[in-house]
MARVEXPA-228894 format. One line per field, with one value per residue (C-alpha): residue number from 1; residue in three letters; chain; x, y, z. Coordinates in pm, 1 decimal. Layout:
<nodes>
nr = [NUM	...]
rest = [ala	...]
kette = [A	...]
X = [X	...]
Y = [Y	...]
Z = [Z	...]
</nodes>
This chain:
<nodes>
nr = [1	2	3	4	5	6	7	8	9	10	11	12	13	14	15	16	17	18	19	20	21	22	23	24	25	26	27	28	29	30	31	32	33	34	35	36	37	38	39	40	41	42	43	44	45	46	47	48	49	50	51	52	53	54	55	56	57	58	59	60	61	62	63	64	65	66	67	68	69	70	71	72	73	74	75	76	77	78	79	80	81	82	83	84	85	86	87	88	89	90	91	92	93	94	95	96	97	98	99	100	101	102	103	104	105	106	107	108	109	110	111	112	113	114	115	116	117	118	119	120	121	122	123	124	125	126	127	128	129	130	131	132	133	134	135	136	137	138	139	140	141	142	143	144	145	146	147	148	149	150	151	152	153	154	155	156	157	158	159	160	161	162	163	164	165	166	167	168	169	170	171	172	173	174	175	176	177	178	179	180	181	182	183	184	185	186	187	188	189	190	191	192	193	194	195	196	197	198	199	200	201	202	203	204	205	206	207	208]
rest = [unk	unk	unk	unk	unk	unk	unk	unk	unk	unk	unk	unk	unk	unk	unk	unk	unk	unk	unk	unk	unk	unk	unk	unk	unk	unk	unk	unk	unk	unk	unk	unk	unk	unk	unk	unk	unk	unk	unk	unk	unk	unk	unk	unk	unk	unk	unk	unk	unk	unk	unk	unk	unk	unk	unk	unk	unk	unk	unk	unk	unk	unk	unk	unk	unk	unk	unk	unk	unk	unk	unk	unk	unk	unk	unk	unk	unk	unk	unk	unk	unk	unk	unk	unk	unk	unk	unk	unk	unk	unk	unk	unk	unk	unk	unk	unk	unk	unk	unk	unk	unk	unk	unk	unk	unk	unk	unk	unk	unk	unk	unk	unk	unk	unk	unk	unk	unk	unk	unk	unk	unk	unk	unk	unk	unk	unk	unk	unk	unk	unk	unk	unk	unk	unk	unk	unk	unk	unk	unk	unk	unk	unk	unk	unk	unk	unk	unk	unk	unk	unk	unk	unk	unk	unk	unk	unk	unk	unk	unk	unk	unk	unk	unk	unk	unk	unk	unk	unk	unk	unk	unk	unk	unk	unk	unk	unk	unk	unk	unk	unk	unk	unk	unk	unk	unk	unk	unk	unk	unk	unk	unk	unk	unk	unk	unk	unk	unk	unk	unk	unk	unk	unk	unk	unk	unk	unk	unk	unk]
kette = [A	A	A	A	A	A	A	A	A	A	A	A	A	A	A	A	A	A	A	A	A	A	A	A	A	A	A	A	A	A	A	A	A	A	A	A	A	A	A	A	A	A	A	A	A	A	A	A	A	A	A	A	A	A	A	A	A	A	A	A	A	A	A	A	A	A	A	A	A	A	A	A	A	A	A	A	A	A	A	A	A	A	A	A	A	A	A	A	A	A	A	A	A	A	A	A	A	A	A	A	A	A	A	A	A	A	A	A	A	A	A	A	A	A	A	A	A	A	A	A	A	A	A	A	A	A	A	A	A	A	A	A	A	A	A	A	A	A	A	A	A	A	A	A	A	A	A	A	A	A	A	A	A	A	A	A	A	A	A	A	A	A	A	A	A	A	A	A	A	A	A	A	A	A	A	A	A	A	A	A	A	A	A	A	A	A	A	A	A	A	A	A	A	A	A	A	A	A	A	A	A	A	A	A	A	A	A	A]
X = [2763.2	2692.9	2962.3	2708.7	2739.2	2367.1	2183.0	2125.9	1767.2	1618.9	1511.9	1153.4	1267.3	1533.0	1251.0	1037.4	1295.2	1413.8	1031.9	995.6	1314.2	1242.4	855.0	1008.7	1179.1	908.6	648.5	853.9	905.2	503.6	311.3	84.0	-141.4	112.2	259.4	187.6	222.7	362.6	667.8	702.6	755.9	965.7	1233.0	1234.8	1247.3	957.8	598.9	341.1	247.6	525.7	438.8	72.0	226.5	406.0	163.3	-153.8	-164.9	15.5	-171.4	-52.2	312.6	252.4	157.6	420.5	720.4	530.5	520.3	893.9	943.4	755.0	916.9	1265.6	1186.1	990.2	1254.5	1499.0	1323.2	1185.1	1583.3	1681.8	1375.1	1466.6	1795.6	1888.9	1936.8	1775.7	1492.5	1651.4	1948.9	1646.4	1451.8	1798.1	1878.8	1504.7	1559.3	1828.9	1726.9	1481.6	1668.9	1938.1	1685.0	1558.5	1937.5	1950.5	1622.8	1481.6	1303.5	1105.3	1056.1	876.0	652.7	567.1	428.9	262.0	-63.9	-207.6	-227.3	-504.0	-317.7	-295.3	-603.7	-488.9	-169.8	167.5	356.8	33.8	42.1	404.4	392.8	102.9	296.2	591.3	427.8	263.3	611.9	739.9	442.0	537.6	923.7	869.1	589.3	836.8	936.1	572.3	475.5	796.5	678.3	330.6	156.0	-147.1	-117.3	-365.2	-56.4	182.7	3.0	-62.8	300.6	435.7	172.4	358.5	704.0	690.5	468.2	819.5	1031.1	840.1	733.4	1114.0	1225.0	966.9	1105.5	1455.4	1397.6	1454.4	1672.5	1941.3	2058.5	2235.8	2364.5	2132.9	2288.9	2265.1	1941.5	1875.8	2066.4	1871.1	1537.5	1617.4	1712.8	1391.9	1216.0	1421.4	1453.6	1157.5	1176.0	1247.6	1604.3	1670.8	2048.0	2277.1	2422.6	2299.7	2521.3	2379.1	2489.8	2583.6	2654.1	2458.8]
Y = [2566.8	2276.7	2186.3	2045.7	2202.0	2413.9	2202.8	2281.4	2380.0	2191.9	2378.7	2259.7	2116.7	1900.2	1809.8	1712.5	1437.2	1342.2	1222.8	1082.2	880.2	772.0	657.5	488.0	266.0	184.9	114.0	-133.7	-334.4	-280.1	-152.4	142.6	5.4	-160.5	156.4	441.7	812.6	789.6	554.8	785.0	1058.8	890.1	732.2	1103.0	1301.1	1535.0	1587.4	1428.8	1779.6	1792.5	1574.0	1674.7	2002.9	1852.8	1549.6	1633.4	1276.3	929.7	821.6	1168.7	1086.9	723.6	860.8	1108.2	832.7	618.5	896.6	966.1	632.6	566.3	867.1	706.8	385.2	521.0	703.1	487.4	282.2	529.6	649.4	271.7	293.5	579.6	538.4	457.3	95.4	-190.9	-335.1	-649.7	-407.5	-173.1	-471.4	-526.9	-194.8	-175.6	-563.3	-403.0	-42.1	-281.9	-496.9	-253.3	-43.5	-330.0	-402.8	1.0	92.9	-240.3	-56.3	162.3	-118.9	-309.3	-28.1	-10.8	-354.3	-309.9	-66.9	123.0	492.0	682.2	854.5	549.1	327.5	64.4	5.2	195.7	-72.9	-207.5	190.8	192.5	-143.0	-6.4	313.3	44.6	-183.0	141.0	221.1	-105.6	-197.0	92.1	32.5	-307.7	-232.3	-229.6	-605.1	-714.2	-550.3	-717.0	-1069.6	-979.4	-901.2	-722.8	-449.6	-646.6	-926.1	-619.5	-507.7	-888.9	-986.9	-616.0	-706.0	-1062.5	-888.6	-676.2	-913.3	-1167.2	-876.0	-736.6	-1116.7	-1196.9	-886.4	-981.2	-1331.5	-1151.8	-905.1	-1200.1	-1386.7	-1173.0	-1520.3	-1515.6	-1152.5	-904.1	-953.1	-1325.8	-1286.5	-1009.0	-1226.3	-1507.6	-1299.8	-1148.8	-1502.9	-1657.5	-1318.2	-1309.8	-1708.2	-1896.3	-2201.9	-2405.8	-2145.2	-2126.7	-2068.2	-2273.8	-1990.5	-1672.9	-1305.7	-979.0	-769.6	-511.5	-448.6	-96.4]
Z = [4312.4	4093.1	3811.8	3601.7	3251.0	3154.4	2990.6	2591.1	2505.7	2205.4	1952.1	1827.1	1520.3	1755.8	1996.1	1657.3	1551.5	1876.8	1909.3	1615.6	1680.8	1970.9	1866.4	1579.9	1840.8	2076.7	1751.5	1576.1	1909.6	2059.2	1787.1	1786.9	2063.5	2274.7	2325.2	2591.0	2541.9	2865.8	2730.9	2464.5	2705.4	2963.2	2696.4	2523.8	2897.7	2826.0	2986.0	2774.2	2683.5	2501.0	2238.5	2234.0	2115.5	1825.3	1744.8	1880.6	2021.6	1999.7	1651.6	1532.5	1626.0	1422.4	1172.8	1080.8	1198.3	909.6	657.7	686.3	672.0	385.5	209.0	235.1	117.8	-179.2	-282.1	-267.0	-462.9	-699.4	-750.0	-853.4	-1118.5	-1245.7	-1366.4	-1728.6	-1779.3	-1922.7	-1712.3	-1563.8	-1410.3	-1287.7	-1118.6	-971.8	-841.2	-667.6	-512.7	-382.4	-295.6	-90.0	120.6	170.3	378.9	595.2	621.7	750.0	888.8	1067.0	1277.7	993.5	778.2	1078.9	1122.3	766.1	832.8	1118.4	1191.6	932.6	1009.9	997.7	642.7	520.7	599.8	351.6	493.4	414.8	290.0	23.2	-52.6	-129.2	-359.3	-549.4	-612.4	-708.3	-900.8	-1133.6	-1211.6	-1290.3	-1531.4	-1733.5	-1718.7	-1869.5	-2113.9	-2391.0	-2320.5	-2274.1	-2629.4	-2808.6	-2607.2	-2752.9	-2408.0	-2422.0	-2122.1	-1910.3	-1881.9	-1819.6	-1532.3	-1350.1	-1422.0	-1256.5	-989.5	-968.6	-981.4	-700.0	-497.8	-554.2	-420.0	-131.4	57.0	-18.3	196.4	478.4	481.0	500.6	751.4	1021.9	848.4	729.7	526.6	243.7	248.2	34.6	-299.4	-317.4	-256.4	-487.9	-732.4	-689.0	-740.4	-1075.8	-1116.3	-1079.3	-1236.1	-1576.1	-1603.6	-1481.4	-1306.2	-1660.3	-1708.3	-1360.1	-1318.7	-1075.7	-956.6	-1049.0	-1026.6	-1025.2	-1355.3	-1115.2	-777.8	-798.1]
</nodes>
């Protein structure tokens, strides 16, 4: 009689995420066509079956670990937006909202850059900036109009904004040098002041 404990049945909602998980893992190191449906089954001990049943097939499985990733990061970024507070603090809290999930979900945010699924044909991540880069246009329209921008300016420099932001956390992602604030510190920095006002050594307002 074997003293081995039964094993406990997933239920499919279990089985669902344990996939995902486990994709999410093998994508961000291989990439959508560097890795097998076989792999996926062997480091998840199922059949292939299995995940045909959930995903329909490997691209199906991509494309929902991108979608939940892209979820998270949008709305952690959308939360830091939304907030009240005047816009350099918000272009603070969303620097930040960024690198803090690279800092927590490597994996995700290298699948974001990788392959574009077939949801997404653009790409996920130029999906998720444009989404960004709407909603920081209209958080700053009030400081372009008192500058005297017309909304054509509002829209490159939110374009120019975000595009600072997102190729800073790329460069990051590997680097992990200086920790995340400094960084997001030193990108409001360069944001708010311009190379002429650049600051020695800038601070965040807050450490939101």
């Amino acid at each position: 009689m074997s003293n081995n404990p039964p094993r406990t049945r997933m239920t499919g909602l279990q089985r669902r995420s344990q996939l995902i998980e486990v994709g999410r893992g093998l994508f961000a190191i291989r990439g959508l066509d560097g890795t097998t449906i076989e792999e996926i089954a062997a480091c998840a001990g199922v059949s292939k079956p299995v995940i045909y049943e959930h995903f329909g097939s490997k691209e199906g499985l991509y494309t929902q670990v991108v979608d939940f990733e892209f979820r998270i990061l949008l709305d952690a970024i959308n939360t830091a937006l939304t907030e009240e507070a005047k816009p350099r603090i918000l272009v603070e809290r969303a620097a930040l909202a960024l690198l803090t999930y690279i800092e927590d979900r490597t994996d995700g945010f290298r699948i974001l850059m990788r392959d574009a699924p077939p949801s997404q044909p653009e790409g996920a991540f130029s999906t998720l900036l444009s989404h960004v880069t709407a909603r920081v246009e209209h958080i700053l329209s009030d400081e372009f109009d008192r500058r005297g921008f017309s909304a054509e300016d509002g829209a490159m420099y939110a374009q120019m904004l975000v595009g600072m932001v997102a190729m800073t956390g790329q460069w990051w992602q590997d680097s992990r040098q200086p920790d995340k604030h400094t960084v997001a510190a030193h990108l409001v920095n360069l944001a708010w002041n311009g190379l002429t006002g650049l600051k020695k050594d800038p601070e965040l307002t807050t450490e939101a």
